[in-house]
C-alpha positions in Angstrom: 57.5 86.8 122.1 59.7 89.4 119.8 61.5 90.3 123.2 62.7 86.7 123.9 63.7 86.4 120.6 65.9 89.3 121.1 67.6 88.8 124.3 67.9 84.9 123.0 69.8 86.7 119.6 72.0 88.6 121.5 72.9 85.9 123.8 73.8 83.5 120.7 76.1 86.3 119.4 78.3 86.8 122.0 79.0 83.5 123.2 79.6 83.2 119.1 81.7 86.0 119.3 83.5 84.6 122.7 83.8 81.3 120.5 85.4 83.1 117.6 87.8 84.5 119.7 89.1 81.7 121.3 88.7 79.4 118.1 91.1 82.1 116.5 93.5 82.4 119.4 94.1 78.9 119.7 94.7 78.5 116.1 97.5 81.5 116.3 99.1 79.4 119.4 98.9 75.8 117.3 100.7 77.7 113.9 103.8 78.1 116.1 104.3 81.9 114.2 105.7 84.1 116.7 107.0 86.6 114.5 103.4 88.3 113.7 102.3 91.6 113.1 99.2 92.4 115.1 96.9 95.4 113.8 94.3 96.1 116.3 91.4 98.4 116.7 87.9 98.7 118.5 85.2 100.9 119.3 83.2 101.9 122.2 79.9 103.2 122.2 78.3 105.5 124.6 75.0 106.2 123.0 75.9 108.2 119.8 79.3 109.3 120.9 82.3 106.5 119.6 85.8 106.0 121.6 88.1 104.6 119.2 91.7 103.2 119.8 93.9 100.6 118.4 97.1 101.0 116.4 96.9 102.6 112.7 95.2 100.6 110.7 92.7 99.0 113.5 92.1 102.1 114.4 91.0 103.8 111.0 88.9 100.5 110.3 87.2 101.3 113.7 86.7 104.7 113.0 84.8 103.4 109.9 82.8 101.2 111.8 82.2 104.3 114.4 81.3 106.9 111.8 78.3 103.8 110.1 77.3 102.4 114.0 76.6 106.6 114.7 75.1 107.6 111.4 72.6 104.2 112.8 72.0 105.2 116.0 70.7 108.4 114.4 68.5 107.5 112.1 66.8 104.8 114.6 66.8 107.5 116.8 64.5 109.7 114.7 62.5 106.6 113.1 61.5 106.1 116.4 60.2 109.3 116.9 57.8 109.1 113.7 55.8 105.9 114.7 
């Protein structure tokens, strides 16, 4: 039963996330700004090893975010051992 509930959590998130986004770009379109700086930045997982990229500041906020998601991985990683 813990399974299900998993997959069905992980399901909810991303079509929230795919919601998000398109909630988000449509209310960018509807504004009418054109003139808008974008700052942009992700991350990329391969098991404990992050690929960052995005422009300066995206890209330091992902690094963040890739230094916590590692530091994670890790310590699941060895919990997981113990039990």
């Amino acid at each position: 039963m813990r399974g299900e509930l998993l997959v069905i959590a992980g399901i909810v998130l991303i079509f929230t996330g795919f919601l998000m986004v398109f909630i988000g770009t449509m209310m960018s379109a509807l504004s009418g700004e054109s003139n808008v700086d974008v700052e942009t930045g992700g991350v990329i997982m391969i098991g404990p090893i992050p690929i960052v990229f995005g422009t300066q500041k995206g890209a330091t906020i992902a690094m963040l975010l890739a230094i916590v998601l590692m530091i994670l991985w890790i310590a699941v990683a060895l919990l997981g051992r113990r039990v």
